[in-house]
SELUMDO-849304 format. One line per 3 residues: number of its first residue (from 1); their letters; for each residue x, y, z of N, C-alpha, C, O. Coordinates in pm, whole numbers, plus 32768, in hexadecimal, padded with zeros to 4 digits. Layout:
<marvexs>
NUM	a	X Y Z X Y Z X Y Z X Y Z | ...
</marvexs>
This chain:
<marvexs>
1	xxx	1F36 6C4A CE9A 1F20 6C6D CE0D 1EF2 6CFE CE03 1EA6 6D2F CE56 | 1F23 6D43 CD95 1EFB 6DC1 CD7A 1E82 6DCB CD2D 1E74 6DAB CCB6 | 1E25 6DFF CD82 1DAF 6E30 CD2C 1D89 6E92 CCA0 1DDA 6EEA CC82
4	xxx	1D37 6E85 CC67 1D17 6EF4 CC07 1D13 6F60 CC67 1D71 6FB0 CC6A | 1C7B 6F75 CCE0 1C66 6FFC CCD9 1CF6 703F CD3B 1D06 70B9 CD3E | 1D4C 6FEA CD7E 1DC2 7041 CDB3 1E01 7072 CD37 1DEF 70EA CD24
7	xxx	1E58 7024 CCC8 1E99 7044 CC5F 1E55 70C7 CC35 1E97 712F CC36 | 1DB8 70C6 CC09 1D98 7151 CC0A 1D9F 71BD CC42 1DAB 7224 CC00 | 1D9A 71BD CCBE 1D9D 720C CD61 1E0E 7250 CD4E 1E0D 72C9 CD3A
10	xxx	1EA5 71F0 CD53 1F0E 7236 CD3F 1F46 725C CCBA 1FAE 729E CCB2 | 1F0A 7239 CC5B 1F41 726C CBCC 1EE7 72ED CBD5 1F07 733E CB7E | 1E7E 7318 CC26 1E55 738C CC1D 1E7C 73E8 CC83 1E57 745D CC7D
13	xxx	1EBE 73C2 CCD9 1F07 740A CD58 1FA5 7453 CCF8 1FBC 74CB CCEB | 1FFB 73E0 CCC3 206D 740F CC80 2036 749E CBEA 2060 750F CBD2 | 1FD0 744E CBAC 1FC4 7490 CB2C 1FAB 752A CB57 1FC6 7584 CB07
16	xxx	1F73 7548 CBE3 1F0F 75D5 CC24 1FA8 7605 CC61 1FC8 7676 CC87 | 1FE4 75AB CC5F 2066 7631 CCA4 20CF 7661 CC2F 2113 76C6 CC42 | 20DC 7608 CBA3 211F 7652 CB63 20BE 76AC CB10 20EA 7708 CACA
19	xxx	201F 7687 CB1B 2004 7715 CADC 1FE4 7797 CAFF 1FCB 77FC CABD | 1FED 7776 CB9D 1FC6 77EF CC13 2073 7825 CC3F 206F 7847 CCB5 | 20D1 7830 CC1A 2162 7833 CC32 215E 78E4 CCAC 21C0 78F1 CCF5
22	xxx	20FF 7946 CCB5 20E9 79A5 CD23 2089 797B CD88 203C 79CA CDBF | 2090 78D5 CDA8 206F 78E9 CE12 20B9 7905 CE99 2127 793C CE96 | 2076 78DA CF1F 20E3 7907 CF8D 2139 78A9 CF9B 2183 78BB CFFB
25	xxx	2154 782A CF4C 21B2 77D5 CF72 223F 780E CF38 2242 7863 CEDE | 2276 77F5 CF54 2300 781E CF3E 2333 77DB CE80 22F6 777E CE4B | 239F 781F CE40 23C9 77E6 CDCA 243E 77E9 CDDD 2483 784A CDFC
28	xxx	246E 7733 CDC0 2526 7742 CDD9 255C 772C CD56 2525 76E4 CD02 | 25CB 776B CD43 261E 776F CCD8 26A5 7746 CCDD 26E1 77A9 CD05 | 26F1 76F1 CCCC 276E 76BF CCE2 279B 7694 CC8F 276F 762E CC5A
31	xxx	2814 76DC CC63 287D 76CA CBDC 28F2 7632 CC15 28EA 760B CC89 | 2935 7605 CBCF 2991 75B2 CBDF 29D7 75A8 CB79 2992 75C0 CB16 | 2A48 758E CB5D 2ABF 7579 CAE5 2A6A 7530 CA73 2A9A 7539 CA02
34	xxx	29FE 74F0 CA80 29F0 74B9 C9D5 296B 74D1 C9F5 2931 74B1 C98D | 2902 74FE CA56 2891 7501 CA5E 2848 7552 CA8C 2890 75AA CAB9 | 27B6 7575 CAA3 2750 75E8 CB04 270B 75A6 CAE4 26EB 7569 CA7E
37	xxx	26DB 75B9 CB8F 2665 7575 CBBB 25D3 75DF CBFF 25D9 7642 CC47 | 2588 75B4 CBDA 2525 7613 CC08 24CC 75F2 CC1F 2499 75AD CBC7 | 2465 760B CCBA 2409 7603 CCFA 23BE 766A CCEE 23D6 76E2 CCE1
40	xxx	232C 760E CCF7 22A3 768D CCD3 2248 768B CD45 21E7 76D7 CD50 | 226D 7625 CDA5 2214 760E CE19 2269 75F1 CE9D 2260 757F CECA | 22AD 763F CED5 22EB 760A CF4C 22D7 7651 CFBC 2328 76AB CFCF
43	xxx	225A 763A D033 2266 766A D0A7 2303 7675 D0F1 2330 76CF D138 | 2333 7613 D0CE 23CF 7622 D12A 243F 75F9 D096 244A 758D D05B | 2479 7668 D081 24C5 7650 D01C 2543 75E3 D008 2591 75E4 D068
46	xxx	2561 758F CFA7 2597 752C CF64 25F8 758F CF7C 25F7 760A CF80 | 2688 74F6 CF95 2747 7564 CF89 275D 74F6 CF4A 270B 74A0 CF2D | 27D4 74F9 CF34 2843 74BB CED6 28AD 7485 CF3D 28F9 74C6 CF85
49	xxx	28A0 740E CF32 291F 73B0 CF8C 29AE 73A5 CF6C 2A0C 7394 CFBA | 29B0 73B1 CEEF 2A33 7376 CEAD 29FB 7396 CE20 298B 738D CDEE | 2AA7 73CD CDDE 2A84 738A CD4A 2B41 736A CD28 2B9E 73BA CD29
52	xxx	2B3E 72C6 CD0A 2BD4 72D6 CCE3 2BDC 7284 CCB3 2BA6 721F CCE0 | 2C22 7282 CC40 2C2C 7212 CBDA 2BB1 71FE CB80 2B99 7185 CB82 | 2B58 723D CB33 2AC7 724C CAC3 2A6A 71EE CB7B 2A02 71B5 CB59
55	xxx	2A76 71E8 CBC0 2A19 71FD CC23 29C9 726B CC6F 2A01 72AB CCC9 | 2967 727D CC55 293B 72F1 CCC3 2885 72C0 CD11 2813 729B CCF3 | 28DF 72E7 CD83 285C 72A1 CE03 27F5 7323 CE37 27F4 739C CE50
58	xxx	27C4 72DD CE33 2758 7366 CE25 270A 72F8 CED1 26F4 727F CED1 | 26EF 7378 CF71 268A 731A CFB6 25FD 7395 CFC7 25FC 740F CFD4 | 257A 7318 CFBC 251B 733F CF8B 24CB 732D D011 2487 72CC D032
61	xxx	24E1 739A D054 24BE 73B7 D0E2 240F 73B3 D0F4 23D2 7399 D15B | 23D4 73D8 D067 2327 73D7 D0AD 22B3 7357 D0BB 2249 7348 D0F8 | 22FA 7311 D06B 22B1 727C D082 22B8 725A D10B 2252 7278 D149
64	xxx	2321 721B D159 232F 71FD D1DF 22B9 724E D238 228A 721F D2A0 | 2293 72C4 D204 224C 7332 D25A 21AB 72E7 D24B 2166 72C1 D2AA | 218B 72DE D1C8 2115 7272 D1B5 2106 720E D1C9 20A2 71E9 D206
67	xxx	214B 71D1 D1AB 2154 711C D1C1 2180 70F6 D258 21E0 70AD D26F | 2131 712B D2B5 219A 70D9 D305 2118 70C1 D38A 20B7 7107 D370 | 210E 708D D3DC 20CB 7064 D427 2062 70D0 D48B 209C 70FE D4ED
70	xxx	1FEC 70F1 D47D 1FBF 714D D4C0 1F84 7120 D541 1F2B 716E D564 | 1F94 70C9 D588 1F7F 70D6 D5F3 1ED6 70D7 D5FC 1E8C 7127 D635 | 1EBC 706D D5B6 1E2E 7076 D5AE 1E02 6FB2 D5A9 1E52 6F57 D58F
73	xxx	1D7C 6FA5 D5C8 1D4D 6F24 D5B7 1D27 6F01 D527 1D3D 6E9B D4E7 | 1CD8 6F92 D4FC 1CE5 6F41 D42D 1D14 6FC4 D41C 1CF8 702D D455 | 1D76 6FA1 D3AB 1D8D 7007 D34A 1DD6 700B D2DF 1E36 6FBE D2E4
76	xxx	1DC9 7060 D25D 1DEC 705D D1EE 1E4E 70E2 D1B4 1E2F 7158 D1BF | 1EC6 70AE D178 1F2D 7127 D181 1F36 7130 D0ED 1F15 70C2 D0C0 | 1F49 7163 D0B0 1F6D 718A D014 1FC6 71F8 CFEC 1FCF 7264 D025
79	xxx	200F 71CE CF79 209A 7224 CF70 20A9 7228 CECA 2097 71C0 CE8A | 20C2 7288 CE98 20C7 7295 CE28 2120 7305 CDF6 20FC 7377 CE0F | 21A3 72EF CDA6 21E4 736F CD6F 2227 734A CD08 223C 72D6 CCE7
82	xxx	225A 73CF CCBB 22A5 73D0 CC18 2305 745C CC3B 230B 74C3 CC7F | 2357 73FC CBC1 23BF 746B CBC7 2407 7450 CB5F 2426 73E0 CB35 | 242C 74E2 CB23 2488 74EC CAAF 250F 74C2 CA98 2566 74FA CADC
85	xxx	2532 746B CA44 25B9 7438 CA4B 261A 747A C9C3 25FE 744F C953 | 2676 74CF C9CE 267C 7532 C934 2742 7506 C902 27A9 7544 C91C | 2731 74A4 C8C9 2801 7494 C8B1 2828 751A C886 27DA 7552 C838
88	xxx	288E 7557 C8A9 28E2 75BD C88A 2904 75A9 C7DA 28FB 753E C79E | 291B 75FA C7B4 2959 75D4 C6F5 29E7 7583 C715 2A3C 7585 C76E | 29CD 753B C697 2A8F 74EE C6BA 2A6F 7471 C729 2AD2 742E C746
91	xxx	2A08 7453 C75B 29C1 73F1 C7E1 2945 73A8 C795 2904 73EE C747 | 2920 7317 C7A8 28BB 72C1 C7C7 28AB 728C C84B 2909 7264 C88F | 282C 728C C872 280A 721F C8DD 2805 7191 C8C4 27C8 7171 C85E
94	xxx	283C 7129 C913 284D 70A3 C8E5 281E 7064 C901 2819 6FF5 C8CD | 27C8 7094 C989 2755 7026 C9E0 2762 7071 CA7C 27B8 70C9 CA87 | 271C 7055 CADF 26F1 706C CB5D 26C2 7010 CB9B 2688 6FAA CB76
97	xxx	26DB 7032 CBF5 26E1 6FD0 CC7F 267D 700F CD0E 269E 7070 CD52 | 2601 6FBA CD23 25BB 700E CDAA 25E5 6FA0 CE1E 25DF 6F28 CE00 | 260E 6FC4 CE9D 2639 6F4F CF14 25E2 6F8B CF70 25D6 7004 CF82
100	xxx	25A3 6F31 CFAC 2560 6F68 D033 253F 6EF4 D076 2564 6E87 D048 | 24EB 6EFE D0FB 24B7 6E94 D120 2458 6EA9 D198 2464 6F04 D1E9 | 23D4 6E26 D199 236D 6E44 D1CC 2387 6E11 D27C 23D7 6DB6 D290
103	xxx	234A 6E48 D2E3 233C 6DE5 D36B 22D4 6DA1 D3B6 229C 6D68 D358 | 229D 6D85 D40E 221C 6D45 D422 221E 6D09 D492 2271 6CB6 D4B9 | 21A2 6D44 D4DB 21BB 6C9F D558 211D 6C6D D538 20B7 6CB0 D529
106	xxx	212D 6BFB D533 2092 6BC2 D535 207D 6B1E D597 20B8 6AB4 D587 | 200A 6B48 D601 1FE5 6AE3 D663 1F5E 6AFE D682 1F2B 6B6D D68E | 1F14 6A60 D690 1E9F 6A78 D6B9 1E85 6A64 D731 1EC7 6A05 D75B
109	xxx	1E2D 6AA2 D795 1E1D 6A8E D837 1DA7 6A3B D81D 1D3E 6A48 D7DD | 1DE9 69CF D876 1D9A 693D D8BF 1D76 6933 D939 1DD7 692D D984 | 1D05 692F D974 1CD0 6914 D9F4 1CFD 68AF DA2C 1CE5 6850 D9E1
112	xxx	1D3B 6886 DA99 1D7D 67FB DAEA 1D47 67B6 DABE 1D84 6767 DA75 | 1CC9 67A9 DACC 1C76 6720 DAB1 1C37 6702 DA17 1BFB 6697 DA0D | 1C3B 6736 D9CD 1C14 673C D946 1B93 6794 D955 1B63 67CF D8F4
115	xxx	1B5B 6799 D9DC 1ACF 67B7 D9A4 1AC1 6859 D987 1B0C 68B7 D9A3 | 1A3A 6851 D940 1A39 692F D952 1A3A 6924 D8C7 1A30 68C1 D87E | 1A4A 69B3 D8A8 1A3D 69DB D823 1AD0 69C8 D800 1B22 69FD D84A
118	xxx	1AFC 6980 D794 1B98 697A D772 1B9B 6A01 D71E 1B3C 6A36 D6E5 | 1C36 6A33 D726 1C70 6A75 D712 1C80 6AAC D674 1C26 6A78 D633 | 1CC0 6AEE D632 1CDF 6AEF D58E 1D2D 6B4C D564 1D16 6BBF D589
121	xxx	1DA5 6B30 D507 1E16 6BB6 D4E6 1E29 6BAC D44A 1E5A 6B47 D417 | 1E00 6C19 D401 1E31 6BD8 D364 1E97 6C7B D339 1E74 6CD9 D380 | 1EE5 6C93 D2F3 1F35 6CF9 D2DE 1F6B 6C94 D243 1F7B 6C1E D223
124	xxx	1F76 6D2D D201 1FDF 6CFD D177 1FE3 6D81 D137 1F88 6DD4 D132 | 2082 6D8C D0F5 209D 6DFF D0DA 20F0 6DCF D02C 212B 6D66 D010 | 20D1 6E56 CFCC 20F6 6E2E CF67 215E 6EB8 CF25 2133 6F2B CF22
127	xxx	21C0 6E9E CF03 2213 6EEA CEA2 223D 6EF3 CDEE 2245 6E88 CDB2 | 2254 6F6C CDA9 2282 6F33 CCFF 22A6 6FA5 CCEC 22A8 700D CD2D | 22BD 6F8A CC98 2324 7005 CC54 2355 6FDF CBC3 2392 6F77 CBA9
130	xxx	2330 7048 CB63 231D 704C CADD 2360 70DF CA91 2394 713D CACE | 234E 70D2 CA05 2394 713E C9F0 2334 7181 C95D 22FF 7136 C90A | 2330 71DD C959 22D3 7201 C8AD 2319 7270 C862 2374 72AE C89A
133	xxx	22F1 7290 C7DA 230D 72F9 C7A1 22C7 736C C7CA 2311 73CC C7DD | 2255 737F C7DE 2205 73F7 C82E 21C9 73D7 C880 21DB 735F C898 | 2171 7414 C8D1 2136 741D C96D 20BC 73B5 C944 2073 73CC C8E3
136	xxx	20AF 7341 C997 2024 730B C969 205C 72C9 C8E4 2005 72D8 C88F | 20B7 7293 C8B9 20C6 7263 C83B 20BF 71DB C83E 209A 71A6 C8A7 | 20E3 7184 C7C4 212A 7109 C7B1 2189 70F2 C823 21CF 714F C84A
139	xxx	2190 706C C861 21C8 7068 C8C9 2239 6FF1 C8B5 2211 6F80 C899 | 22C9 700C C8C4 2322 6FA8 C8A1 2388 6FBE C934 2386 700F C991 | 23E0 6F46 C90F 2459 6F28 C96E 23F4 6F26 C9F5 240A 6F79 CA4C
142	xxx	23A6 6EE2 CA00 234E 6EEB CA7E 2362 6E7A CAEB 23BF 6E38 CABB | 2346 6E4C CB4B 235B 6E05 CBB4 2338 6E1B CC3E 233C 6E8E CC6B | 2310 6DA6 CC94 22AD 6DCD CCEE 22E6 6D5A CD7B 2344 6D0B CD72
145	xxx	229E 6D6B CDE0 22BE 6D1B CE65 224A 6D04 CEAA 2207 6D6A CE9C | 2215 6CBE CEE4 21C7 6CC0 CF1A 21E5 6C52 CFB3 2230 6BF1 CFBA | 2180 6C98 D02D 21A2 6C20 D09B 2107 6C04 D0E7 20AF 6C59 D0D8
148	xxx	20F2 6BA2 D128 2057 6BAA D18A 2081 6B45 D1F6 209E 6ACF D1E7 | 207E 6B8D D261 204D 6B66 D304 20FD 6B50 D32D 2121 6AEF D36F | 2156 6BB0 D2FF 21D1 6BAC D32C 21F9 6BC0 D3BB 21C3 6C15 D401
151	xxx	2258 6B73 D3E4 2265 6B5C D482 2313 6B47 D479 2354 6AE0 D469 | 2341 6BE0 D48A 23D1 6C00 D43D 23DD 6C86 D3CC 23A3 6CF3 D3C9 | 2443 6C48 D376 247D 6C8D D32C 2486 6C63 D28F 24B7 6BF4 D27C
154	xxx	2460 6CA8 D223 2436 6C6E D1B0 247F 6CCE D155 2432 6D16 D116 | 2509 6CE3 D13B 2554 6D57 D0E3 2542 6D15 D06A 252A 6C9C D06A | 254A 6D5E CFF1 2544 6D5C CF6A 259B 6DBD CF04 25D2 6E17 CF42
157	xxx	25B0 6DBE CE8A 25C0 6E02 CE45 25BA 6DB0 CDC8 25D3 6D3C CDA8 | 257E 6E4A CD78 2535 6E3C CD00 2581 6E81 CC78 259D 6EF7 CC64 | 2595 6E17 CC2B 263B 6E76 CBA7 25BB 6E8E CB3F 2542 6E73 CB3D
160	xxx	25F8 6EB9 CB0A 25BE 6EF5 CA83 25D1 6E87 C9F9 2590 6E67 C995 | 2655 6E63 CA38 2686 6E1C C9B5 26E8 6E5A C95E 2746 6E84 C9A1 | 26F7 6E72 C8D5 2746 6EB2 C881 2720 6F07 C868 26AE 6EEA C846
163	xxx	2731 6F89 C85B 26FC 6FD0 C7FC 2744 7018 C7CC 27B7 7011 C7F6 | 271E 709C C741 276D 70BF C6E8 26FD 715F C6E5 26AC 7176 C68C | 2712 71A5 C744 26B2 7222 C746 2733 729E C753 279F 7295 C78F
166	xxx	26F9 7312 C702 2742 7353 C6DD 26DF 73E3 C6CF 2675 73DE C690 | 270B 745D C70D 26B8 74BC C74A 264F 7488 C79E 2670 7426 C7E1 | 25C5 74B6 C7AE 257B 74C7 C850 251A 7446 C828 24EB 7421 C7BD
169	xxx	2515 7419 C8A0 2486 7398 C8A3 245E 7381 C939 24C3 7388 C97F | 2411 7371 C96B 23C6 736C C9E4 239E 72EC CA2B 2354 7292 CA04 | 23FF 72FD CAD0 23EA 726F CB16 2372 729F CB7A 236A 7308 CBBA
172	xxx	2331 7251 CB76 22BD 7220 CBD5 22DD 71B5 CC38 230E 714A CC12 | 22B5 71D8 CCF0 22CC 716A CD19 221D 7196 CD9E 220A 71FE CDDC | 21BA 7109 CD9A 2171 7113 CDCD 2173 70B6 CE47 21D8 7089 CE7D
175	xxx	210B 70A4 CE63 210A 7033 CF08 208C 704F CF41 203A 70AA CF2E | 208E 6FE1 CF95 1FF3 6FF7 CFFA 2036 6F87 D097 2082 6F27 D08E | 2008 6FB3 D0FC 1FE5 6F78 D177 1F82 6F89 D19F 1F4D 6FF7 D1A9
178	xxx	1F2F 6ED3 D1D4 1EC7 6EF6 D20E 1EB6 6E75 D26E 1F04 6E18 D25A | 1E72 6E6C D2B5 1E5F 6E26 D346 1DC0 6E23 D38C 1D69 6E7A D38C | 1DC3 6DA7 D3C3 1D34 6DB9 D451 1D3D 6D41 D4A3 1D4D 6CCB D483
181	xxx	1D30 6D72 D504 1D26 6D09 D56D 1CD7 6D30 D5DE 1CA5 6D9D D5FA | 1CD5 6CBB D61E 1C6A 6CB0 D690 1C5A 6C4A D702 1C58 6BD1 D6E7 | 1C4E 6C77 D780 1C98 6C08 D7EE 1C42 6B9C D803 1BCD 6B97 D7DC
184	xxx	1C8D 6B2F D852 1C0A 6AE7 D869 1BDE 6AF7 D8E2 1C1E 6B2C D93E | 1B5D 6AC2 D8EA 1AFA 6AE1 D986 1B0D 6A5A D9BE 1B3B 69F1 D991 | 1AC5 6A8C DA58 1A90 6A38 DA8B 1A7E 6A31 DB05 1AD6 6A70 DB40
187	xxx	1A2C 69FC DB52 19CF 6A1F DBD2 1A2D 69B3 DC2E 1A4D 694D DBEF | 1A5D 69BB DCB6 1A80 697E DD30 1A29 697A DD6B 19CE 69CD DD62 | 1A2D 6902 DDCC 19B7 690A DE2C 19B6 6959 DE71 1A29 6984 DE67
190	xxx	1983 6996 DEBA 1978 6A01 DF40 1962 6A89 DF13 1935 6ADC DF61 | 1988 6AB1 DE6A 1977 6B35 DE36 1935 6B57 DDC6 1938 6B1B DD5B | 18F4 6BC3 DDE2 186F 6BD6 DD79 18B9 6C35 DD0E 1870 6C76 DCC2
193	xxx	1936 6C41 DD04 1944 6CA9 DC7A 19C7 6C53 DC3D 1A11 6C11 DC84 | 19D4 6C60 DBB9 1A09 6BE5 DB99 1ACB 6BEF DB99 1B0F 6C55 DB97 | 1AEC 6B8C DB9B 1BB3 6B83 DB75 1B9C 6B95 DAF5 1B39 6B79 DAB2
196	xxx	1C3A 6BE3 DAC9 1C5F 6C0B DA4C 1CDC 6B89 DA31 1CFD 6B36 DA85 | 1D09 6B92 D9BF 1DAC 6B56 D99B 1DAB 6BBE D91B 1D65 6B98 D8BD | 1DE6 6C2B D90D 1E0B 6C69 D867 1E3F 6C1E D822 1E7E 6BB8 D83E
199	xxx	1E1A 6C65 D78D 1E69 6BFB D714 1EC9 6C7E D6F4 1ED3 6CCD D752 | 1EFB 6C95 D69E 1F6D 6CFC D639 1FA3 6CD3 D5C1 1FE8 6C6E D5B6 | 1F89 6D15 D56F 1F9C 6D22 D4E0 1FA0 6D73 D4A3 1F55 6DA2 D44E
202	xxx	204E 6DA6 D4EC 207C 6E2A D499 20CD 6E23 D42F 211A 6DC4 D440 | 20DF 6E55 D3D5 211F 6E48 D37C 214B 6ED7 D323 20F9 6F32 D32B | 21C9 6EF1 D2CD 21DE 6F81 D288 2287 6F81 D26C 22DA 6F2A D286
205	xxx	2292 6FD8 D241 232F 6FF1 D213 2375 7016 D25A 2357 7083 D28A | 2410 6FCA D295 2472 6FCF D302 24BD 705F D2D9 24BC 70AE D336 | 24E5 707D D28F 2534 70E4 D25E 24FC 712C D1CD 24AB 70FD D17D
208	xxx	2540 71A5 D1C9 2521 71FB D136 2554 719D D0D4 25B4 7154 D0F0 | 251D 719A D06B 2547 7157 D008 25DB 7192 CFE8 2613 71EB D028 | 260E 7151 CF7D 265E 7160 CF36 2685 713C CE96 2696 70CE CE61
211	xxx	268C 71B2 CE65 267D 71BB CDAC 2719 71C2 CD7C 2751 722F CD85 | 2764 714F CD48 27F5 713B CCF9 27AA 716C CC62 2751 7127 CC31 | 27D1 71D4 CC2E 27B3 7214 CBB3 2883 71EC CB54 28E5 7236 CB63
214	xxx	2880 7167 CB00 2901 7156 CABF 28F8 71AE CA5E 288B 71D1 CA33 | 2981 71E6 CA27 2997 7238 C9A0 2A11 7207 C95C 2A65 71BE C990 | 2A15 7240 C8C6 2A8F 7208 C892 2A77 72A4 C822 2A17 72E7 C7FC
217	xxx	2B32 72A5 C80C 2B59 731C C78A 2B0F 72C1 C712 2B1A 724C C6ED | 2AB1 7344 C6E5 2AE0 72F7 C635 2B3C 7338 C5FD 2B53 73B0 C60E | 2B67 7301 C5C9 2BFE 7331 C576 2BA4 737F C4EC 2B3F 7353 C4B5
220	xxx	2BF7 740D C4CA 2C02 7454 C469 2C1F 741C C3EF 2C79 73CA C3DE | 2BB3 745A C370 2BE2 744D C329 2C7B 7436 C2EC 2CA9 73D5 C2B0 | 2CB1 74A4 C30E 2D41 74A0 C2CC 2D6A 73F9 C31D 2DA4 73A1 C2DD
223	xxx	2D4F 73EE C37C 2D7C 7373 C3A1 2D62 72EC C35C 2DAE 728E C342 | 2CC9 7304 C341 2CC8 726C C2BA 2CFB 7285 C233 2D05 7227 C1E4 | 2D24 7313 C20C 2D6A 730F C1B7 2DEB 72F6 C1A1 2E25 72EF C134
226	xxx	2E27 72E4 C234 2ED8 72C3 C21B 2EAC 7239 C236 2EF0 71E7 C1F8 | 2E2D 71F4 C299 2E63 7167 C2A2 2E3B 7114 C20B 2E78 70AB C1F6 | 2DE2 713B C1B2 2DE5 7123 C138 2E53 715C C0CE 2E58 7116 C068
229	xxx	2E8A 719F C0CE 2EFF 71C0 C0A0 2F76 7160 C0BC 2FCC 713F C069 | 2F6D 7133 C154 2FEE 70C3 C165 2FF2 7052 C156 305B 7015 C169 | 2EF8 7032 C16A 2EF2 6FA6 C10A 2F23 6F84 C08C 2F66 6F1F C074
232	xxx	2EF7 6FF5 C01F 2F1E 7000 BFB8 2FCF 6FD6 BFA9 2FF7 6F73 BF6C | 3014 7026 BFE0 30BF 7031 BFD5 30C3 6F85 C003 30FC 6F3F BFAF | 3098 6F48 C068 30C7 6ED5 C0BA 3095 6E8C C014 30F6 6E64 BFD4
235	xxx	3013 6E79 BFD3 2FD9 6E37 BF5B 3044 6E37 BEFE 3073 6DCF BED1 | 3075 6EC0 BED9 30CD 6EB2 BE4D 315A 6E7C BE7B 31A6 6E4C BE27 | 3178 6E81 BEEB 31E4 6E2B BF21 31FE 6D9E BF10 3262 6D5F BEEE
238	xxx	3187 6D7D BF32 315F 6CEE BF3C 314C 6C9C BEA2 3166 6C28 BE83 | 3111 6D10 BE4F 311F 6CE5 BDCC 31B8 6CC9 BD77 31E4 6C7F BD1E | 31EA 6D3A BDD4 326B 6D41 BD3A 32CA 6C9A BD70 32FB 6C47 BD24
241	xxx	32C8 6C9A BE0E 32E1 6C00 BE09 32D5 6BAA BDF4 3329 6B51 BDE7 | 3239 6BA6 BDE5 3206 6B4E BD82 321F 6B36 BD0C 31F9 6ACF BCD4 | 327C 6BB6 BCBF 3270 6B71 BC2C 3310 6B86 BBF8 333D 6B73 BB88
244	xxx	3363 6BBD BC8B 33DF 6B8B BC7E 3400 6AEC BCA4 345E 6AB2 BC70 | 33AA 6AAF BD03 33BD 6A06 BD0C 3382 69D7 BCA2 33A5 6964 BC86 | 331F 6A16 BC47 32FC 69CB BBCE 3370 69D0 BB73 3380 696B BB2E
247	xxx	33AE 6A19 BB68 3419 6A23 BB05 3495 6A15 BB2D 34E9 6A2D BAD6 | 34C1 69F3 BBA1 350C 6977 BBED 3514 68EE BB9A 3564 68CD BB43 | 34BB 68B3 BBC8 345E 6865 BBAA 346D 682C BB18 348B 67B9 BAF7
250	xx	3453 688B BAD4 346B 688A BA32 34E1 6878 BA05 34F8 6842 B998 | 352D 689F BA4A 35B9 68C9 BA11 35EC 6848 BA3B 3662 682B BA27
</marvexs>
């Protein structure tokens, strides 16, 4: 479960990089046929996979860098970023798509005999991804993943749903990994310093994410004006038959 004070942690990690935009992290900018995308926080800059067909994949290389297993007995990883999503004129966004997925090994070390201090492994890692009108805003099209004490592979992806956005609005995608463990003991006869068995409970993100940003044309004015123009023509068509079978009819 996602906490308050993380949700705070990283809504104040994202909100400090789009209002600090000269710091030393890098700013990526990437145009595409119906869209630009733009990063305000990227130690290792975001590319563009594909865009074909109102698809464009955007992979989001700095999470994996946080989230992912440090090689430690406890520890806590946190990840937090935003980024500008802007439709081209003549373009809406229709919804988005985040795919990724978490890994984990988790085991506890048991002494042969039961006895000794037993062992203990707990790990759980959480993902979401949401979307707002400004930085820190109202938060919609949102969705989340979460896993604890994974032993494997736990992929996900998170849609947006429908939407109907038109010029710039801002996706947010946050996360946390965290873990502790500890082996179990225990004394053999004949030796005064004790046997180990380790536990492990790693857990974090297998790969860079990945952001499907959909688009669609809106059609031009002049364009709802001819297809109402041909409703209209198809209407009075439809009428005058109508009141030539009435007078069919009559006759």
């Amino acid at each position: 479960m996602f906490t308050y004070a993380r949700r705070i942690a990283v809504t104040a990690i994202a909100c400090a990089a789009v209002l600090a935009p000269h710091a030393a992290f890098a700013q990526v900018h990437i145009e595409t046929g119906s869209l630009t995308f733009d990063s305000f926080y990227s130690p290792r800059g975001e590319y563009l996979v594909s865009d074909v067909d109102g698809a464009a994949t955007f992979s989001l290389v700095n999470a994996v860098d946080r989230m992912s297993y440090p090689n430690m007995t406890t520890y806590y990883q946190d990840y937090g970023s935003i980024f500008q999503l802007s439709a081209r004129e003549g373009y809406r966004v229709t919804g988005y798509s985040v795919n990724g997925g978490f890994y984990g090994t988790h085991y506890v070390g048991q002494s042969p005999n039961g006895s000794g201090e037993p062992g203990s492994a707990n790990s759980d890692a959480a993902a979401w991804a949401y979307a707002s009108d400004t930085p820190g805003g109202a938060k919609f099209a949102s969705g989340s993943h979460s896993v604890s004490n994974l032993n494997g592979h736990s992929d996900f992806r998170i849609d947006s749903g429908a939407l109907d956005k038109t010029g710039s609005f801002y996706f947010s995608f946050d996360g946390y990994s965290s873990g502790s463990s500890s082996p179990a003991t225990w004394y053999e006869p004949g030796k005064w310093w004790p046997s180990r068995a380790y536990s492990a409970a790693e857990i974090g993100l297998k790969n860079p994410l990945l952001l499907t940003v959909y688009t669609q044309a809106v059609p031009e004015p002049h364009t709802y004006a001819m297809t109402l123009a041909g409703l209209a023509l198809l209407a009075g068509v439809a009428r005058r038959r109508t009141r030539a079978g009435q007078k069919n009819r009559n006759a």
